[in-house]
C-alpha positions as CSV (number, residue, x, y, z in Angstrom):
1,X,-14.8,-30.7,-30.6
2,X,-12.2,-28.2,-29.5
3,X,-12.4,-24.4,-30.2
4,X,-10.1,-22.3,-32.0
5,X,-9.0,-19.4,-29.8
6,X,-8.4,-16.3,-31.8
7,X,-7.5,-13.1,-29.8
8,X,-8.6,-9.9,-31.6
9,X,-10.5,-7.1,-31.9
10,X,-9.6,-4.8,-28.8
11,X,-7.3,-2.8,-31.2
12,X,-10.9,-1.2,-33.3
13,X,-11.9,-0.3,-29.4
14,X,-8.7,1.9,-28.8
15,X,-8.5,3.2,-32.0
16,X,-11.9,4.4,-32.9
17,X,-14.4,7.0,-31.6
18,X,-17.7,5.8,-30.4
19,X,-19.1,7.9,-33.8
20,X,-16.9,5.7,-35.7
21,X,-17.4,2.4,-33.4
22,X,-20.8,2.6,-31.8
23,X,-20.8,-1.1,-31.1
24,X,-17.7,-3.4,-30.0
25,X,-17.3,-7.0,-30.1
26,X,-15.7,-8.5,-27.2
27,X,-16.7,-12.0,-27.6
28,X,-18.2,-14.2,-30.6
29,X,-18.5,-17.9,-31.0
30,X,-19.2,-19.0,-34.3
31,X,-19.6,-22.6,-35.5
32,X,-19.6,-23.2,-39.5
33,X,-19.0,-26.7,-41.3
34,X,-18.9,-28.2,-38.0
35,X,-15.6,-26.0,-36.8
36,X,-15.7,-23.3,-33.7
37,X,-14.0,-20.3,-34.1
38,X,-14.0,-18.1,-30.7
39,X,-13.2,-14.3,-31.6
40,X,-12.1,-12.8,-28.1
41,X,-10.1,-9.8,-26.2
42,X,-7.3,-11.1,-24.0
43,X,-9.3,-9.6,-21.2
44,X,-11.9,-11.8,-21.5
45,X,-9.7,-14.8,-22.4
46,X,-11.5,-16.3,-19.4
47,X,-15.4,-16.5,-21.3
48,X,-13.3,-18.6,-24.3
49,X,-12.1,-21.0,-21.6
50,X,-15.0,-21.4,-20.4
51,X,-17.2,-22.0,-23.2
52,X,-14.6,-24.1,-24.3
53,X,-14.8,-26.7,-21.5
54,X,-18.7,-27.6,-21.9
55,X,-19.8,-30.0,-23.8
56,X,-20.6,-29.3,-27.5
57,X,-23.9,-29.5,-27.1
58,X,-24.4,-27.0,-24.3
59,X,-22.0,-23.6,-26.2
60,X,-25.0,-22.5,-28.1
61,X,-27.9,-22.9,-24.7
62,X,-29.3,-20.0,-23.2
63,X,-27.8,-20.6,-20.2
64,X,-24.6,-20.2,-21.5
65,X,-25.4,-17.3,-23.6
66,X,-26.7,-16.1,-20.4
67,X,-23.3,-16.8,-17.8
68,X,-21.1,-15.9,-21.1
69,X,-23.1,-12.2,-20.7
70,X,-22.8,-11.9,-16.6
71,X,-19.0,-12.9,-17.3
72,X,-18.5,-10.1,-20.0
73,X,-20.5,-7.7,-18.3
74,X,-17.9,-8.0,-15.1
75,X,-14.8,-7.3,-17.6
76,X,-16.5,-4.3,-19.6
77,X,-17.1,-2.6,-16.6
78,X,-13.5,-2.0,-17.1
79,X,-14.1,-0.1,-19.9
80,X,-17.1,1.9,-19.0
81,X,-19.4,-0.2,-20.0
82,X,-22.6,-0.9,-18.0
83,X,-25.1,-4.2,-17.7
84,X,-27.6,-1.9,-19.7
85,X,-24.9,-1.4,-22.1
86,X,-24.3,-4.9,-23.3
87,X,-26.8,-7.5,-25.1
88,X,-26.4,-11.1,-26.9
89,X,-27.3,-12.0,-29.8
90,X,-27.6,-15.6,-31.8
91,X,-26.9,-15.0,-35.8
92,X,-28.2,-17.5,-38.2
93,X,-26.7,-17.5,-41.6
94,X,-28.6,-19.1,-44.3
95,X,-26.8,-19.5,-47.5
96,X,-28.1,-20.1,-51.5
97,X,-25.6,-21.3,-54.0
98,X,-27.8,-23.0,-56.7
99,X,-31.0,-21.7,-59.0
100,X,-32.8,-25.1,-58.2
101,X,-32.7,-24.6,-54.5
102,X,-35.1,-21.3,-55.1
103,X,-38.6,-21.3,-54.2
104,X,-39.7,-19.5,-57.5
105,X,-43.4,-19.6,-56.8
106,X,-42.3,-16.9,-54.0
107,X,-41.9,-14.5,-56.3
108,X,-45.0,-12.0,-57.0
109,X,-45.7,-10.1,-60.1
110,X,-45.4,-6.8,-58.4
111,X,-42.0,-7.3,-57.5
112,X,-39.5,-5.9,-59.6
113,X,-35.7,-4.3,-59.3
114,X,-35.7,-0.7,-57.5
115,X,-33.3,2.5,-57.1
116,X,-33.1,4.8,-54.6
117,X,-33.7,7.4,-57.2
118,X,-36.6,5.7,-59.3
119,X,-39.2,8.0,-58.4
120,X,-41.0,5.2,-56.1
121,X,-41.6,6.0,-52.3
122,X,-40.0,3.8,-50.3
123,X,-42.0,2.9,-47.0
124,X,-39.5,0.8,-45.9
125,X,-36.3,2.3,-44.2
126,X,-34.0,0.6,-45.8
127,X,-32.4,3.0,-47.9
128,X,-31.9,0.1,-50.8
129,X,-28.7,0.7,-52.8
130,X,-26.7,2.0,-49.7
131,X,-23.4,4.0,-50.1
132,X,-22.9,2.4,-53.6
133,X,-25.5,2.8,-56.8
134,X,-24.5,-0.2,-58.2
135,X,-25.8,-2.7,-55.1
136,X,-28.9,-4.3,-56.4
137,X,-32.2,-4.0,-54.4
138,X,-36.0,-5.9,-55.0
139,X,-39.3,-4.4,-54.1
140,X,-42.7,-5.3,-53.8
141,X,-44.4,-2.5,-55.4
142,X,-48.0,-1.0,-55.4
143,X,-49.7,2.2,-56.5
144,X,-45.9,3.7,-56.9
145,X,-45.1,2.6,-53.4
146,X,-42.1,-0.1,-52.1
147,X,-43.8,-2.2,-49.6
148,X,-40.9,-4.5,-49.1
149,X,-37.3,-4.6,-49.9
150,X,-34.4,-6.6,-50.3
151,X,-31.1,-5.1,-50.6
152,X,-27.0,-6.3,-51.0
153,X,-25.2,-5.2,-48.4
154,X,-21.3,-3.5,-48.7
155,X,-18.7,-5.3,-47.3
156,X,-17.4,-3.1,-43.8
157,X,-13.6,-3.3,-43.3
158,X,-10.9,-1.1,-41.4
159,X,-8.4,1.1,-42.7
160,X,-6.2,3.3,-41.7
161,X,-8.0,3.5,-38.1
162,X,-11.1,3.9,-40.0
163,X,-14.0,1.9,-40.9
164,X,-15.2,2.1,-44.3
165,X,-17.6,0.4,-46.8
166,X,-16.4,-1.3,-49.6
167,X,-18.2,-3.1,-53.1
168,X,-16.5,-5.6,-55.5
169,X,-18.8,-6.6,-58.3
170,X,-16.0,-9.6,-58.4
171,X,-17.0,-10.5,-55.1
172,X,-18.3,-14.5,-55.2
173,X,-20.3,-13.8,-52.2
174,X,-23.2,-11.3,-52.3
175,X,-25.0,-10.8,-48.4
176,X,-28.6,-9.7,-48.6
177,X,-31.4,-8.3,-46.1
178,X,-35.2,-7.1,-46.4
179,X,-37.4,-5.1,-44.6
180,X,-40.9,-4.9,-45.1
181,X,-42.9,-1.6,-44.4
182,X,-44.9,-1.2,-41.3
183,X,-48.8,-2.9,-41.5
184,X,-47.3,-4.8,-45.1
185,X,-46.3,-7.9,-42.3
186,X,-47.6,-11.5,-43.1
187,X,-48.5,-10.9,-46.9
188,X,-45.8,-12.5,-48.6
189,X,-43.9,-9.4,-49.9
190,X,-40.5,-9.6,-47.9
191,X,-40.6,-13.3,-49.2
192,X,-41.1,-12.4,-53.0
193,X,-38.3,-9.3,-52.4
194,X,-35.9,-11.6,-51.4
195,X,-36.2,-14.5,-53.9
196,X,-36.4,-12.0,-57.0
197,X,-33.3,-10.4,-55.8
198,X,-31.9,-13.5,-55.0
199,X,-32.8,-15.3,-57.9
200,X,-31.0,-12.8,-60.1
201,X,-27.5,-12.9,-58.1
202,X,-27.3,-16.1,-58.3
203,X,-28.2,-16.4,-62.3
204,X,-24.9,-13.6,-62.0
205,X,-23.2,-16.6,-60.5
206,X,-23.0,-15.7,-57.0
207,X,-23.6,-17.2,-53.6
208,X,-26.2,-15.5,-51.6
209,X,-26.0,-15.4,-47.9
210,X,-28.8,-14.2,-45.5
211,X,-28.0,-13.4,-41.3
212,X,-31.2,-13.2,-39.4
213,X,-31.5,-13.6,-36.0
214,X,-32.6,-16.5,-33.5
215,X,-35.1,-14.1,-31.9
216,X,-36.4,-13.1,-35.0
217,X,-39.2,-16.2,-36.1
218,X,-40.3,-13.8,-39.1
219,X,-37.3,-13.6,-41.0
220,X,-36.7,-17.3,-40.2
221,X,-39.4,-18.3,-42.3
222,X,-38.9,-15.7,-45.2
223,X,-35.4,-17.7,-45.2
224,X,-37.4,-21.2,-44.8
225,X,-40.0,-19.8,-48.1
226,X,-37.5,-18.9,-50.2
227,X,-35.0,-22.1,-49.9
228,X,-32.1,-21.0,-48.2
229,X,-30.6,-24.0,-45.9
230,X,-28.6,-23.4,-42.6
231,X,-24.5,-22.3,-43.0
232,X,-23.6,-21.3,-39.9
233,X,-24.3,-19.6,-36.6
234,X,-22.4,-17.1,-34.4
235,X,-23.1,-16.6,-30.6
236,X,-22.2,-12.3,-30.5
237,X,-21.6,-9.9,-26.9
238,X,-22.1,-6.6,-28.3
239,X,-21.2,-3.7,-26.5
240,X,-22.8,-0.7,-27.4
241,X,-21.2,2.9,-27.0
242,X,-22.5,6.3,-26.6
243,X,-21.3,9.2,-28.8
């Protein structure tokens, strides 16, 4: 299987301040319905090349994810980026487009809809219904505290050399994420957060989509608990910057 070669993504680099662009792509890889898409600055044209030659089997190894990083590490330098700078990771997106797919028995009676401004503490620190009051959030909640939380996200674009955060109720797609609070771990609550709120987007008709990542076993199975199935994966250098 070949790889689709895209070239973007230095442009947000040159135009942004490290306030505005704290973290910068310079490579991705991301396989979905069998297809690889490589997302890649002409300086490190190279990496795609390279991952390009191996065999399928091998563009998603550690070791590659580990020569891919040496490799980008050598070219950021340009940019004033050092190896303490600069980290992989391997996104797994899960995806939910049907009721029936949904472990209902997940869900657990304390879990209910919740609002940044409902009065509740939150121990979490998600802050729930962020930048927009219509994004829907579930909790698991006890004795007038949110133990775990699920949240939409808002879609991120760039405008006018700016990034901004954006919200269409029209939107077909609806991303999610969860956090559970500190000591809460291993009791079912990020599990039951996640199908409630998951359960009502897709009775809205929606698509639900939830990225953990590879290194991240916990979220894995909250994913696993709930239903969701495997859409697609992305192999991601990110860069970060200081202010």
């Amino acid at each position: 299987m070949t790889i689709e070669i895209d070239c973007e993504g230095r442009e947000l680099f040159d135009t942004l301040t490290p306030e505005q662009l704290p973290v910068v792509l310079p490579f991705s890889l991301r396989e979905i319905d069998g297809e690889m898409t490589v997302s890649v600055w002409e300086e490190a044209l190279e990496i795609a090349h390279y991952v390009d030659s191996l065999p399928e089997e091998e563009r998603f190894s550690v070791g590659t994810m580990e020569t891919v990083r040496e490799m980008t590490v050598r070219v950021m330098k340009e940019f004033g980026f050092e190896d303490a700078d600069i980290e992989n990771n391997l996104l797994i997106t899960k995806v939910m487009e049907k009721e029936e797919e949904l472990n209902a028995g997940a869900i657990l009676p304390e879990t209910r809809f919740v609002k940044n401004d409902d009065g509740l503490e939150n121990l979490t620190s998600s802050p729930l219904n962020m930048y927009f009051d219509n994004l829907l959030a579930a909790g698991v909640v006890k004795d007038g505290k949110i133990l775990s939380a699920a949240a939409e996200n808002a879609r991120v674009y760039l405008e006018d050399g700016q990034l901004n955060y954006d919200f269409d109720e029209d939107d077909a797609v609806r991303d999610i994420c969860v956090e559970t609070a500190p000591g809460e771990e291993g009791k079912g609550y990020a599990a039951s957060a996640v199908a409630y709120l998951t359960r009502e987007l897709l009775r809205m008709g929606k698509v639900v989509t939830y990225t953990l990542r590879e290194d991240n076993p916990a979220s894995e199975r909250v994913a696993e608990k709930v239903g969701f199935r495997d859409k697609s994966k992305e192999f991601v250098v990110a860069c970060f910057r200081d202010e």
